[in-house]
Each structure stands twice: as C-alpha cells, then as structure tokens.
MIVO-472047 format. One record per residue (C-alpha): residue number from 0; residue in one letter; chain; z, y, x. Coordinates in steps of 0.001 Angstrom, whole numbers. Example, Ala and Ser with C-alpha at 12.3 -4.5 7.8 and 13.67 -1.06 7.14 Angstrom:
num:0&residuo:A&cadena:A&c3:7800&c2:-4500&c1:12300;
num:1&residuo:S&cadena:A&c3:7140&c2:-1060&c1:13670;
***
This chain:
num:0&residuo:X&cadena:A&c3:-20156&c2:-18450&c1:-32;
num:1&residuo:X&cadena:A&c3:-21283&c2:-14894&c1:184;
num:2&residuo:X&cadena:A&c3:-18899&c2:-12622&c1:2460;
num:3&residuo:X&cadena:A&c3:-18936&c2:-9226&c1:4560;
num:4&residuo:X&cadena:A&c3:-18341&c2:-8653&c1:7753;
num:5&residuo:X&cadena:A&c3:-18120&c2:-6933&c1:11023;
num:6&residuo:X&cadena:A&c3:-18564&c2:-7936&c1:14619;
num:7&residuo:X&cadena:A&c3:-17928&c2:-5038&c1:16468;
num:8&residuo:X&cadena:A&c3:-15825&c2:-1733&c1:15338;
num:9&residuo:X&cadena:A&c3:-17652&c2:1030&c1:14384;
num:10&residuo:X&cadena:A&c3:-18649&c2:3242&c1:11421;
num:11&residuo:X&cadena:A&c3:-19193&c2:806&c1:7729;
num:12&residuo:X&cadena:A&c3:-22219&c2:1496&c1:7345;
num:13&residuo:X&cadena:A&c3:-23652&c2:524&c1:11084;
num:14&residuo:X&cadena:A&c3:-21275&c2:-2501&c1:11089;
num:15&residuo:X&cadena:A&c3:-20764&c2:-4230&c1:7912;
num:16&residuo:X&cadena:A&c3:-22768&c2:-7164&c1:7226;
num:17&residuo:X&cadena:A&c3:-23490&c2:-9713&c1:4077;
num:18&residuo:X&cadena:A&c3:-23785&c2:-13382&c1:4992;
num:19&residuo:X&cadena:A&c3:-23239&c2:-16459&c1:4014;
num:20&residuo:X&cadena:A&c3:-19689&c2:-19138&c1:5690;
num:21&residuo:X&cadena:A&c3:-18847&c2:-22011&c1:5185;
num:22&residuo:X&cadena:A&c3:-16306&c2:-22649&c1:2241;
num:23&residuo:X&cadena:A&c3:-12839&c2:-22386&c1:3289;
num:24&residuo:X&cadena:A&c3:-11109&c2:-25228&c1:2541;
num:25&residuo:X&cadena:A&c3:-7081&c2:-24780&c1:1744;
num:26&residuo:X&cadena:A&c3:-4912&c2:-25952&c1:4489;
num:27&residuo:X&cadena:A&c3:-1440&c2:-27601&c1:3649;
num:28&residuo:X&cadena:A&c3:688&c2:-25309&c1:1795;
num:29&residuo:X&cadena:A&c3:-2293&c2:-22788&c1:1191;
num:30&residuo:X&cadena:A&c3:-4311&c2:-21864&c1:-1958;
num:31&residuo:X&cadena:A&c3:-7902&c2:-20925&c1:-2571;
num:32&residuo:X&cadena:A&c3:-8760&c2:-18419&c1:-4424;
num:33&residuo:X&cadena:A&c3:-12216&c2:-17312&c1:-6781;
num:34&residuo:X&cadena:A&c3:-11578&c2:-13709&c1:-6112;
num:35&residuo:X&cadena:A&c3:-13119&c2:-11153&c1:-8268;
num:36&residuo:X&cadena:A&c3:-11575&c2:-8049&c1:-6561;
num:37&residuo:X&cadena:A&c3:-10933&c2:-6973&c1:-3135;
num:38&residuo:X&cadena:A&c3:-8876&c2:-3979&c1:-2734;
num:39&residuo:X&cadena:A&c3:-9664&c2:-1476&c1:114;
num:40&residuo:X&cadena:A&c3:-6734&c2:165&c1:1549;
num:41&residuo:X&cadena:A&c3:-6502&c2:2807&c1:4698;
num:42&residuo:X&cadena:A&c3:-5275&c2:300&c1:6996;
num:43&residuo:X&cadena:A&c3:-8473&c2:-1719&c1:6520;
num:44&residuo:X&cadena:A&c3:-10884&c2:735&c1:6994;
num:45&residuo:X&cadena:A&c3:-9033&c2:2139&c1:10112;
num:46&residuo:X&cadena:A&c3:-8926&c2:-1640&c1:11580;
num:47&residuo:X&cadena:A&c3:-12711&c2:-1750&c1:10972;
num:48&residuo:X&cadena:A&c3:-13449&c2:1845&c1:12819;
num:49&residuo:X&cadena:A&c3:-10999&c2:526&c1:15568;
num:50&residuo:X&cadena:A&c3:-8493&c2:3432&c1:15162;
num:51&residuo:X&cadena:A&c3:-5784&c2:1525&c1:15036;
num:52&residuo:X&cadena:A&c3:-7042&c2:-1657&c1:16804;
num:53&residuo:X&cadena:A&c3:-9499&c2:-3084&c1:18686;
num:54&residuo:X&cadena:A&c3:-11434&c2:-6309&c1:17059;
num:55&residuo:X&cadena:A&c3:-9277&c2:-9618&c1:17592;
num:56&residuo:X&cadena:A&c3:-11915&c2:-12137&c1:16333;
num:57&residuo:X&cadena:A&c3:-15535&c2:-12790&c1:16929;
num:58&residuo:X&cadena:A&c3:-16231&c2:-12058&c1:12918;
num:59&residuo:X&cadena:A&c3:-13564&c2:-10285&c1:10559;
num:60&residuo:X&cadena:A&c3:-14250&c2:-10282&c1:7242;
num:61&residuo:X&cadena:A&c3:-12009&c2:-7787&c1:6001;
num:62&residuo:X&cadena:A&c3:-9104&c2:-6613&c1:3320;
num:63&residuo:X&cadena:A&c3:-6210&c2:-7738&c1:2938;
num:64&residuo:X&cadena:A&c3:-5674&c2:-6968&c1:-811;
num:65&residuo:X&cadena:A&c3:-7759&c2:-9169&c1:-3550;
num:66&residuo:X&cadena:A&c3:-7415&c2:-10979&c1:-7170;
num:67&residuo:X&cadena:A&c3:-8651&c2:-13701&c1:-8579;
num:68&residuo:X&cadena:A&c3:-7984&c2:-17449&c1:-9602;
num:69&residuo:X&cadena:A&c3:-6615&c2:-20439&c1:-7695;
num:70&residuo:X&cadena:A&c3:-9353&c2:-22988&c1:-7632;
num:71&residuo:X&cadena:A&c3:-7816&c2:-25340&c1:-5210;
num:72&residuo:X&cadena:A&c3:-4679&c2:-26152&c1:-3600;
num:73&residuo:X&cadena:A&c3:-3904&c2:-27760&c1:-73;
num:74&residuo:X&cadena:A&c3:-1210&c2:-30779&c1:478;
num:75&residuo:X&cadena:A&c3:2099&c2:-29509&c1:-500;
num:76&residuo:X&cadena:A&c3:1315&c2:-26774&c1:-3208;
num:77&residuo:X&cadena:A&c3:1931&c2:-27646&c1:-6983;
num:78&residuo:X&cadena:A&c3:-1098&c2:-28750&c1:-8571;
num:79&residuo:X&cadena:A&c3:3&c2:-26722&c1:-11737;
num:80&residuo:X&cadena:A&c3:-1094&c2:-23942&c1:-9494;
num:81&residuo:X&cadena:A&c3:-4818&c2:-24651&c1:-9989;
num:82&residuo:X&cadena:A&c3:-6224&c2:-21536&c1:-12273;
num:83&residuo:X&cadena:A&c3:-3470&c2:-19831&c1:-12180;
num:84&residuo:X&cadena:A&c3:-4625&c2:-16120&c1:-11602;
num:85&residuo:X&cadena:A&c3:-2953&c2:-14495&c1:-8630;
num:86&residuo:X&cadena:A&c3:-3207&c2:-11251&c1:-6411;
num:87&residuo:X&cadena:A&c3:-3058&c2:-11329&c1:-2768;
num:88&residuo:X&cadena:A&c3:-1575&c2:-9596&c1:413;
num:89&residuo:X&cadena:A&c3:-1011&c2:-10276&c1:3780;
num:90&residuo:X&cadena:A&c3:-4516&c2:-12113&c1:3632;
num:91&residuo:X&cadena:A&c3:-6329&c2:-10574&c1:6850;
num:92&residuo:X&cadena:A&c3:-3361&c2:-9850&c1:8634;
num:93&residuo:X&cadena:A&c3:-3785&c2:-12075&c1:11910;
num:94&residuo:X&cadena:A&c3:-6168&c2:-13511&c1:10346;
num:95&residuo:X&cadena:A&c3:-9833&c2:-13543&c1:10770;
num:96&residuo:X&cadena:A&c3:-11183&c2:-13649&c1:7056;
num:97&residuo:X&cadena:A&c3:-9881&c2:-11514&c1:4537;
num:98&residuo:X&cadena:A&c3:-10753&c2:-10746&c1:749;
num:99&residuo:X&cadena:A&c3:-14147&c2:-9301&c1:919;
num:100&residuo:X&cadena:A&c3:-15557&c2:-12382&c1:261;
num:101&residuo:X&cadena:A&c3:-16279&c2:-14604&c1:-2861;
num:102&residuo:X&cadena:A&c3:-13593&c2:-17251&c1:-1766;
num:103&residuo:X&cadena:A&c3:-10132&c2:-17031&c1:708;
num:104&residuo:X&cadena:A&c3:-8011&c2:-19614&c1:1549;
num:105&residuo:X&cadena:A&c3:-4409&c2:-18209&c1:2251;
num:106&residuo:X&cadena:A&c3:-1061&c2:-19353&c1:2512;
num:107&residuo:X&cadena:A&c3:438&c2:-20004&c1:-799;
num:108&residuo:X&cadena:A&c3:3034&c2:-17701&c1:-786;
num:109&residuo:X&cadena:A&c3:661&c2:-14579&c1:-173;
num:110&residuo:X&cadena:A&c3:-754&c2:-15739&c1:-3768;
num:111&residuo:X&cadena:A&c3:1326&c2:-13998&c1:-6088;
num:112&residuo:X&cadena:A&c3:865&c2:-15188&c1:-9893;
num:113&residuo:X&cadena:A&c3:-855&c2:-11724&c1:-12194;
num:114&residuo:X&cadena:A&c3:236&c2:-11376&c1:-15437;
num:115&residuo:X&cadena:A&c3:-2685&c2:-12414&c1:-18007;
num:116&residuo:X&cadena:A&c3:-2516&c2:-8535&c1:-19602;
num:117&residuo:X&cadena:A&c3:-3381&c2:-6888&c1:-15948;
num:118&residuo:X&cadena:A&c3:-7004&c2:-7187&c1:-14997;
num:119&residuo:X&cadena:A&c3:-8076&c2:-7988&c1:-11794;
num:120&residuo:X&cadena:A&c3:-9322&c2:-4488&c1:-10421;
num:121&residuo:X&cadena:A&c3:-5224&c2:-3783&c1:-10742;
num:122&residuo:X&cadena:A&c3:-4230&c2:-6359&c1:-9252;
num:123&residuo:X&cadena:A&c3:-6298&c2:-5649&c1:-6187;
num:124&residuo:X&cadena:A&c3:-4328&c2:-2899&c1:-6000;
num:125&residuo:X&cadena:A&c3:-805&c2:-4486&c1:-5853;
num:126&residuo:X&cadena:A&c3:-534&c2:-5971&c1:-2278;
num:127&residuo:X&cadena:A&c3:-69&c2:-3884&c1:329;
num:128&residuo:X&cadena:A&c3:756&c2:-729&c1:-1275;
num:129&residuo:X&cadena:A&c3:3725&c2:-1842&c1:-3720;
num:130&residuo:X&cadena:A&c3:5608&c2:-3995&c1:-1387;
num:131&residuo:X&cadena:A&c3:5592&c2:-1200&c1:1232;
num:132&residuo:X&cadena:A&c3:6699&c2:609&c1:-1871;
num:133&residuo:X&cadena:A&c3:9532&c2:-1659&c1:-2819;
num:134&residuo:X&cadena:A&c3:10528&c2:-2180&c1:442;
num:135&residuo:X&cadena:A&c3:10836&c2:1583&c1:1186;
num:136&residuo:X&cadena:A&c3:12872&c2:2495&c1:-1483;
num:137&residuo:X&cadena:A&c3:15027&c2:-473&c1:-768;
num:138&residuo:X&cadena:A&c3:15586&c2:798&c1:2497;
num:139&residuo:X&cadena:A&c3:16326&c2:4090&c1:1424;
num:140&residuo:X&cadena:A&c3:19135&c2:2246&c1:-427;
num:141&residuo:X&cadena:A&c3:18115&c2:4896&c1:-3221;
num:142&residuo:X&cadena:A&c3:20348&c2:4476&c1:-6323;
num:143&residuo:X&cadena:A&c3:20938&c2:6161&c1:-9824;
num:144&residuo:X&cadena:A&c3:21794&c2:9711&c1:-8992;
num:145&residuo:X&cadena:A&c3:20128&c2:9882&c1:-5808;
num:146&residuo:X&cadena:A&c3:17373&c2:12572&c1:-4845;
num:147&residuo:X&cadena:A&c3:14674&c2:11471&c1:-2803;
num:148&residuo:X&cadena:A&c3:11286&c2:12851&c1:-1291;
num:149&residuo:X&cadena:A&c3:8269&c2:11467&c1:-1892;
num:150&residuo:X&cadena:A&c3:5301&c2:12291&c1:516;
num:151&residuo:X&cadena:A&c3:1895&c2:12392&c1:-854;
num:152&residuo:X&cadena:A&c3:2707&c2:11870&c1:-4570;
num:153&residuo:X&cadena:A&c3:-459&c2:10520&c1:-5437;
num:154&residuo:X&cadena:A&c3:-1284&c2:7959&c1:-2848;
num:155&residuo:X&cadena:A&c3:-1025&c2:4392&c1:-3544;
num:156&residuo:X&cadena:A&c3:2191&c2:3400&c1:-1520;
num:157&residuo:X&cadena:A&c3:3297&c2:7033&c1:-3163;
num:158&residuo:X&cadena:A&c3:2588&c2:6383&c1:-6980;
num:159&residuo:X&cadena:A&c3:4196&c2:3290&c1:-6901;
num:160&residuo:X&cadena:A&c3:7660&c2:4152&c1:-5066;
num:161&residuo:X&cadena:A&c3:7821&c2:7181&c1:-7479;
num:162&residuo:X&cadena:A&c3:8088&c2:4321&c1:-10220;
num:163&residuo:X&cadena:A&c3:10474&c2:2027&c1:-8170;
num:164&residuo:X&cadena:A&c3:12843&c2:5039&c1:-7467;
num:165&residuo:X&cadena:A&c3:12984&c2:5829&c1:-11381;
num:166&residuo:X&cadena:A&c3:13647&c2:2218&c1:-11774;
num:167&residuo:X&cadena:A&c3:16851&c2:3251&c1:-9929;
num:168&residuo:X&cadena:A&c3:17800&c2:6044&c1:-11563;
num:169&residuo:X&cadena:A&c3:16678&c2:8726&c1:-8631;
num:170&residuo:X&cadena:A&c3:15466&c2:12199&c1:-9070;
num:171&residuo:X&cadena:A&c3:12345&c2:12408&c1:-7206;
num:172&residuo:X&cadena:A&c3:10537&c2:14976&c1:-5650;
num:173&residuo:X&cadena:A&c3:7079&c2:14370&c1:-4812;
num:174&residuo:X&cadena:A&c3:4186&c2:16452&c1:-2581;
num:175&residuo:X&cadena:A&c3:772&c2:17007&c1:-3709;
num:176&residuo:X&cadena:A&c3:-2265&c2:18919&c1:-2337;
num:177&residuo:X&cadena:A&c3:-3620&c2:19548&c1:-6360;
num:178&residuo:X&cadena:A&c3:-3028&c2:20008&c1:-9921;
num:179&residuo:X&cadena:A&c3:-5083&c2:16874&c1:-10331;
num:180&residuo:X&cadena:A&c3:-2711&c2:15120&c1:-7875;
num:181&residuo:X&cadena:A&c3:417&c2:16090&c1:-9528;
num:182&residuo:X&cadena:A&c3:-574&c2:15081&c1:-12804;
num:183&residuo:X&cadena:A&c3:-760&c2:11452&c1:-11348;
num:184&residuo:X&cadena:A&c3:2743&c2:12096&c1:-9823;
num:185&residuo:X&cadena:A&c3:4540&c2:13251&c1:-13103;
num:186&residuo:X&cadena:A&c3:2746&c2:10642&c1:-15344;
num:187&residuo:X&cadena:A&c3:4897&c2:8127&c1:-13461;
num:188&residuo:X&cadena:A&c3:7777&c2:9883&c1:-13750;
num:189&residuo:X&cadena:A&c3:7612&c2:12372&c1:-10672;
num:190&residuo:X&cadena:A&c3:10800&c2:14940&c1:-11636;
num:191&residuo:X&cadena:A&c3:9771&c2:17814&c1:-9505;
num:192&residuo:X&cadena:A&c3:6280&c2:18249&c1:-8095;
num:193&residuo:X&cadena:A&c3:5363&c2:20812&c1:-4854;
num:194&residuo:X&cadena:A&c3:2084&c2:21720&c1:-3904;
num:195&residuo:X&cadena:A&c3:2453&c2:22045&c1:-92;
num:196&residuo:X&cadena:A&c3:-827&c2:23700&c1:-120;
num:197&residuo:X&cadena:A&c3:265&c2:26564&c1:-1997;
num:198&residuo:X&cadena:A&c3:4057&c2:26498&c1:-1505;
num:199&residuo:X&cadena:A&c3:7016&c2:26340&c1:1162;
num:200&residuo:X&cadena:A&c3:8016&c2:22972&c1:675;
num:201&residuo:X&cadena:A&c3:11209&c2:23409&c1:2435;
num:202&residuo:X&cadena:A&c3:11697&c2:26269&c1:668;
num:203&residuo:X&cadena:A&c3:11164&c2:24809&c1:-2416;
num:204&residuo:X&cadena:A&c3:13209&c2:21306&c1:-1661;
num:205&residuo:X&cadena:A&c3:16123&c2:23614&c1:-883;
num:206&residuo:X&cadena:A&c3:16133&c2:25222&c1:-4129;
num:207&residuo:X&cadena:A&c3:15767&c2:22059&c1:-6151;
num:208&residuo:X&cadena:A&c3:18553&c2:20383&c1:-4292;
num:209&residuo:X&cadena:A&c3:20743&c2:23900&c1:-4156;
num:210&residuo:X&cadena:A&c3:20609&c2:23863&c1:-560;
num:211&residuo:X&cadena:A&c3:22109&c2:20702&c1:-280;
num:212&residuo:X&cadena:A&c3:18865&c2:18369&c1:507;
num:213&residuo:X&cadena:A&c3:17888&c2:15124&c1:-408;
num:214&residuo:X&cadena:A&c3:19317&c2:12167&c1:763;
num:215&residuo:X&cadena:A&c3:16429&c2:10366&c1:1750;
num:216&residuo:X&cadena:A&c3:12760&c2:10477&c1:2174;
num:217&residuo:X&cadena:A&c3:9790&c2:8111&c1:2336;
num:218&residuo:X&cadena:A&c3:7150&c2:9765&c1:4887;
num:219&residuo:X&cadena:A&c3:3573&c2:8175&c1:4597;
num:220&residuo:X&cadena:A&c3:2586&c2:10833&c1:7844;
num:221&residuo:X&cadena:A&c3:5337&c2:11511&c1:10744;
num:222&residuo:X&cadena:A&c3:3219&c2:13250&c1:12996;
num:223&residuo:X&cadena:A&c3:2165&c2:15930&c1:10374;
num:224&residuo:X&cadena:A&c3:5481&c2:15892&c1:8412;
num:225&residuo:X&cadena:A&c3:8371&c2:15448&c1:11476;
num:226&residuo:X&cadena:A&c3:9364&c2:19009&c1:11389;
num:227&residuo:X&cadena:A&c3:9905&c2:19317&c1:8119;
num:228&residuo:X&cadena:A&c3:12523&c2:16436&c1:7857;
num:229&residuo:X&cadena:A&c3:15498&c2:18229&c1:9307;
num:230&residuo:X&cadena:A&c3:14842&c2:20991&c1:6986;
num:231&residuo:X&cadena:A&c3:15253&c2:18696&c1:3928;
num:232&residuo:X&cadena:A&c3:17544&c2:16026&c1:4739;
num:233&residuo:X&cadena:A&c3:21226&c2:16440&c1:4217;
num:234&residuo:X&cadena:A&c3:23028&c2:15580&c1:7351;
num:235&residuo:X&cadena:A&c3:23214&c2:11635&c1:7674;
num:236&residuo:X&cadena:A&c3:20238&c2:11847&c1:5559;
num:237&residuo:X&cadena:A&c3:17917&c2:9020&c1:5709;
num:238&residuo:X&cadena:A&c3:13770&c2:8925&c1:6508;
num:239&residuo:X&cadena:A&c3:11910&c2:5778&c1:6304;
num:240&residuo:X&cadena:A&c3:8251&c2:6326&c1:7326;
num:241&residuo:X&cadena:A&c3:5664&c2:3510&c1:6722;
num:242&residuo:X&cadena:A&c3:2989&c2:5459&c1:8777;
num:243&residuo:X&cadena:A&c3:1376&c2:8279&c1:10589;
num:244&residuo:X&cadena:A&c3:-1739&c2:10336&c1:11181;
num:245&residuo:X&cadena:A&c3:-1398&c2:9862&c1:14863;
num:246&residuo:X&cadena:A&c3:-93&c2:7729&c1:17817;
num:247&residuo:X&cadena:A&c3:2191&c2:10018&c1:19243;
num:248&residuo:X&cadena:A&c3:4040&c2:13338&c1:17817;
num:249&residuo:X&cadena:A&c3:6925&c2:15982&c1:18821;
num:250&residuo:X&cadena:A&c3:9997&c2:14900&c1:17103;
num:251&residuo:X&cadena:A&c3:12446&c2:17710&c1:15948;
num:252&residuo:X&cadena:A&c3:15032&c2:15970&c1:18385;
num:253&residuo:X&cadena:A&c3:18140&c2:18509&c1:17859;
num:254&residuo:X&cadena:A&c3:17436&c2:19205&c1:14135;
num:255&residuo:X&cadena:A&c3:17679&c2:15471&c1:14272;
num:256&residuo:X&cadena:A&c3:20700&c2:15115&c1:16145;
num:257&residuo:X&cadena:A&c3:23035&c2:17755&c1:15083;
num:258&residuo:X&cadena:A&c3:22375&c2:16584&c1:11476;
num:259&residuo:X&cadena:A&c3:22668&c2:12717&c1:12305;
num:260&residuo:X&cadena:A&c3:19977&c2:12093&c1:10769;
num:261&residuo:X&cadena:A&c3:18369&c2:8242&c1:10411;
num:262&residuo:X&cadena:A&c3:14550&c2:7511&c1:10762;
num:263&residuo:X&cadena:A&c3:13726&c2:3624&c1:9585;
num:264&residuo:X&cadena:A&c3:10302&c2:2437&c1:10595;
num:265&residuo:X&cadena:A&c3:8770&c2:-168&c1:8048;
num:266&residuo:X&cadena:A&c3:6157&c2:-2358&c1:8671;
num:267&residuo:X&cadena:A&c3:4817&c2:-4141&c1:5462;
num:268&residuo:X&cadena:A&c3:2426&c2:-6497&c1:7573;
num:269&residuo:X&cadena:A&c3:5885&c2:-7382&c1:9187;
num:270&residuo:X&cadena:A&c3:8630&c2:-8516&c1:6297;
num:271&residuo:X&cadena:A&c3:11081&c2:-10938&c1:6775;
num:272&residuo:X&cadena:A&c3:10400&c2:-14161&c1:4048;
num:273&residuo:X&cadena:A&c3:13301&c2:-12555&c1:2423;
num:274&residuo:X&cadena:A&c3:12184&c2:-9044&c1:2395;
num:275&residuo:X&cadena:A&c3:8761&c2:-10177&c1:1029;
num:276&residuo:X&cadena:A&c3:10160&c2:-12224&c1:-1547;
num:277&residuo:X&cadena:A&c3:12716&c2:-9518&c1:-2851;
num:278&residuo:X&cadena:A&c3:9657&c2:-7261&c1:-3562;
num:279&residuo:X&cadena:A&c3:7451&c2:-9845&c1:-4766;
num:280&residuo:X&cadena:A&c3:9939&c2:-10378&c1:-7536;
num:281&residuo:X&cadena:A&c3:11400&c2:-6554&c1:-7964;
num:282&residuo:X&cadena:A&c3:7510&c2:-6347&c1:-8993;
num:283&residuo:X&cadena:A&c3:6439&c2:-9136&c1:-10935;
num:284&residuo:X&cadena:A&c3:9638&c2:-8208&c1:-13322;
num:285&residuo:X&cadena:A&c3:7897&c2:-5276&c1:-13710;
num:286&residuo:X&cadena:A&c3:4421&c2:-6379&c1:-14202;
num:287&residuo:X&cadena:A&c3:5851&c2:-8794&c1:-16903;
num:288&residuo:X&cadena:A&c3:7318&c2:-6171&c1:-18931;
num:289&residuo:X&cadena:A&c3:4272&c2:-4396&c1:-18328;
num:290&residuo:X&cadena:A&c3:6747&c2:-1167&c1:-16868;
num:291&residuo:X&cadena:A&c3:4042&c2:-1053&c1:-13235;
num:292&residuo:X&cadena:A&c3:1176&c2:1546&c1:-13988;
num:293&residuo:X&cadena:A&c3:-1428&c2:778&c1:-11152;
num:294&residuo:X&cadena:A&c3:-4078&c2:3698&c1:-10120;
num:295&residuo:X&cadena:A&c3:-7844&c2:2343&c1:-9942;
num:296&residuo:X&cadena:A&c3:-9758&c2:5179&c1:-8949;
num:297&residuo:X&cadena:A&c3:-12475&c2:3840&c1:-7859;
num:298&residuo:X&cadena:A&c3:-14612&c2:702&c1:-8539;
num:299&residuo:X&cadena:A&c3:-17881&c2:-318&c1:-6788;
num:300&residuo:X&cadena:A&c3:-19832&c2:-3669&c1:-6918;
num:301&residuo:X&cadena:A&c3:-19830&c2:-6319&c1:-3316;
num:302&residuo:X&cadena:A&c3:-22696&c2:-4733&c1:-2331;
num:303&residuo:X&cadena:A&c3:-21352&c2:-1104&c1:-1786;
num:304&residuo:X&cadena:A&c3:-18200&c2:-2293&c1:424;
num:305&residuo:X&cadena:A&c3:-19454&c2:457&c1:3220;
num:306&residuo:X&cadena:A&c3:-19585&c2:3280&c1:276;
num:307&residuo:X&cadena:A&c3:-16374&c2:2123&c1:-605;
num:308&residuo:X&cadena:A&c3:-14952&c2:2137&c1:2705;
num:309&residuo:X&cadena:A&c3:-16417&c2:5474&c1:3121;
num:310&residuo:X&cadena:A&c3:-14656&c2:7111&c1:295;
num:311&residuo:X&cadena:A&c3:-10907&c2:5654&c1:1304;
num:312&residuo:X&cadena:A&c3:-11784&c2:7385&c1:4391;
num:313&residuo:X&cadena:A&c3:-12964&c2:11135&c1:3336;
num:314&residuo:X&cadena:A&c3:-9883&c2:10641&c1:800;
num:315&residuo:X&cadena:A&c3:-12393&c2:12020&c1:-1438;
num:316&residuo:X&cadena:A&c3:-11218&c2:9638&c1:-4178;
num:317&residuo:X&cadena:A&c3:-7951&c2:10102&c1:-5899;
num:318&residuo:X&cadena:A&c3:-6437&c2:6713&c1:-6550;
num:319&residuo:X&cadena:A&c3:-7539&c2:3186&c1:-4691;
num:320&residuo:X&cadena:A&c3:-10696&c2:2289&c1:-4029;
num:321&residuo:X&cadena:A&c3:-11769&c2:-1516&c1:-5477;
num:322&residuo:X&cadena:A&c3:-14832&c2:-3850&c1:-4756;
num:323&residuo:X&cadena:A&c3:-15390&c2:-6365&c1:-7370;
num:324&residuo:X&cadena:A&c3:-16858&c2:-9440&c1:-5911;
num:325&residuo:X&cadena:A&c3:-17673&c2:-10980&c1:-9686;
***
C-alpha cells in the first residue's frame, strides 16, 4: 500500500516521503480501514516539525484523523462491521502509522460508524477536534442559561464547541481575528462575536455579561490568553484549556486566587473509555440528525500532504485542512 512518511523531524517538505508497507493486517479487536481521507490537524504537523515531540519510531506515518470503509476485521470484532464506513481518531497516537496512508489498522473502538449523508472529507474532520470539543464543554459543565467564552471562534475544536454549547442552551461568546472568521462563528450559532484585533475583549466581555463575567471558558492558547482570564471569569469561574502556543507562561496567580478561579487541563489523546465514549455518542446523535456542521476548508490530493501540512501551519487556511487518499 502507498503511505507517507517521515524519519526524522523537520520541515514537510524536506521530510515527508511516499513509499510503499506492507499491508497492515487487523489485530484482535481492531478494524482495517480503505481510507479515502486523512485529516491534518495542528497537533500533527507540530509532532512532525518536532515542536512538541521528538520522533518515537523509526518511520511515522502520520495523522491521526481519517475516513473511510472497514474492509476487514480482526478476531473479536463483529463481522457485520465489514463496509461499514467509519471515521477515525486516536489512530497515530502511540502509534507508529497513522492515516496518511491508503490502509490503517486500528483498534475497533477508534472506528466510529459515519452517517451515509456525510462525505468522507467531513468526516476526516470529526476526530480529534469534536471530542476535545465535547469533552470541553462537558467539563465546563455548561448548561441552558450559561455564558461561556469561546477562544478562536473559527478553529476546528472552536466551531464545533460553539455548536455543542448551543446544544445546551448557553450563550456564547466567541473571539475572532476577521469578519471572515466571525461569519463562520455566528453561522453555528455564535451569540456574540469580538474581534480581539480591533477591540478590548475584556472590555467588551464585561459589557455583554453586565460586568458580571462568564462562567466558564474554553482556551485553545494559555500562554497568549492567561491574563485575560481573571478579567472575564466571574469568581469561581471555570477555564478549561485544551492547549497552548508555548511550553511555559506567567500565570495571573492573584487575579486567580482572589477570584477562586478553576483552570481544567484536557487532554483529548488522554480520555478515559468513558469519557471517549460519552462524546463519541453526544456526536453521532448529532451527525444522525444531521444537527453537526463540519468546516472543510481545504482539500488537496495524497500527493500534496507537505502543501497541506504547510497551510495548517501558516494558519493561512480558514477551516481544516483534508488529504484525500482516493
């Protein structure tokens, strides 16, 4: 089967390589799957540059996000399964191969059944990105009548808590750096929208909330966005941040204390079973009802996987980036 790789960190277009492996056979309890689609998210492309870490296998072939059909099963796994189409996460975490390749074999439980009406550049998009989503807002124990803050309205983790949050009945308020951006953010249901490169997003949060704050926020940066959450939160106010621009940051330590406030660090590559599960399912509801808008911004064919790994990482491309394999 046809695959790319890397060997050694470094920029895409120095290290990733086409070649042909060996084709993985499905272990018990695992699937294989045909994929057609391979999605490319941030944490993929920093893994690759070695950002974030340093190269764990002799050959990664990378992504962690994908869609396709099951094609075989492994001992243990309900034959029924076989074409059933599925998307994927979880698949290159710990892992050596990933979804950039024309066939994975995974864990069976990382193979999520797609709906027939959502085509498979979506569904490369589902993995990582709406679980952290789920699992966010779940953490943020966000209910009807609660106000939360959004960071970074139109990313992927972004656009799709904005849509679990309304599921809940919350009033969100979302950042944005453009009109383009905001759009995105209020065609899924985004209440309030700030441009924090034109306005005083404190400021503004302040006003919304009549200077009572929100009661939680989901922070996709820490290290750019820590000062700002004392400003926002309403004492005992919850954050739960799912990443960060940098390894280490100044915290606003007495804002943070004299306002009790609670930072939650989530980990999607980390769920319990249980976690997992309860987002798997909060989503496919959705999907099935066809209620989950997905945001393909990009698609590019196998062979431009460095060009698309390029474009997640100039953020030059507003929505996620997707390689179709077939």
């Amino acid at each position: 089967m046809r695959v790319a790789y890397y060997e050694t960190n470094g920029p895409a277009r120095e290290v990733l390589r086409f070649g042909e492996m060996d084709m993985p056979q499905p272990g018990p309890g695992e699937v294989r799957v045909r994929l057609a689609s391979s999605g490319v998210n941030p944490s993929d492309v920093k893994a690759r540059a070695g950002t974030t870490r340093k190269i764990a296998f002799p050959r990664i072939v990378p992504h962690s996000d994908g869609a396709g059909e099951i094609d075989a099963v492994g001992d243990g796994v309900p034959p029924s399964r076989l074409g059933e189409p599925v998307w994927t996460l979880n698949a290159q975490w710990k892992r050596p191969y990933g979804t950039c390749a024309e066939y994975i074999a995974l864990p069976a439980e990382l193979a999520v059944r797609l709906p027939d009406h959502i085509g498979f550049d979506a569904g490369a998009c589902v993995g990582i990105p709406a679980v952290t989503a789920y699992h966010a807002v779940a953490t943020a124990q966000i209910s009807a009548g609660s106000t939360l803050l959004i960071s970074g309205g139109a990313g992927a983790v972004a656009y799709y808590a904005i849509q679990f949050a309304k599921a809940r009945g919350a009033v969100v308020i979302t950042t944005v750096s453009s009109e383009e951006k905001a759009e995105l953010a209020r065609g899924v249901g985004a209440d309030h929208v700030i441009d924090y490169r034109r306005e005083d997003v404190a400021a503004a949060i302040l006003d919304l909330t009549e200077n009572a704050g929100v009661d939680a926020v989901i922070e996709v940066d820490l290290a750019a966005n820590a000062a700002l959450l004392p400003q926002v939160l309403r004492p005992r106010g919850t954050a739960v941040i799912y990443g960060t621009g940098a390894g280490e940051a100044p915290l606003p330590i007495y804002g943070l204390l004299v306002n009790q406030l609670v930072l939650k660090f989530i980990f999607v590559y980390e769920l319990t079973s249980q976690e997992r599960n309860e987002a798997i399912l909060a989503i496919t509801r959705l999907m099935d009802d066809n209620l989950l808008r997905h945001n393909v911004g990009l698609t590019l064919p196998f062979e431009e996987v460095a060009t698309a790994h390029e474009m997640v990482e100039s953020g030059s491309v507003t929505g996620q980036v997707v390689v179709m394999i077939r």
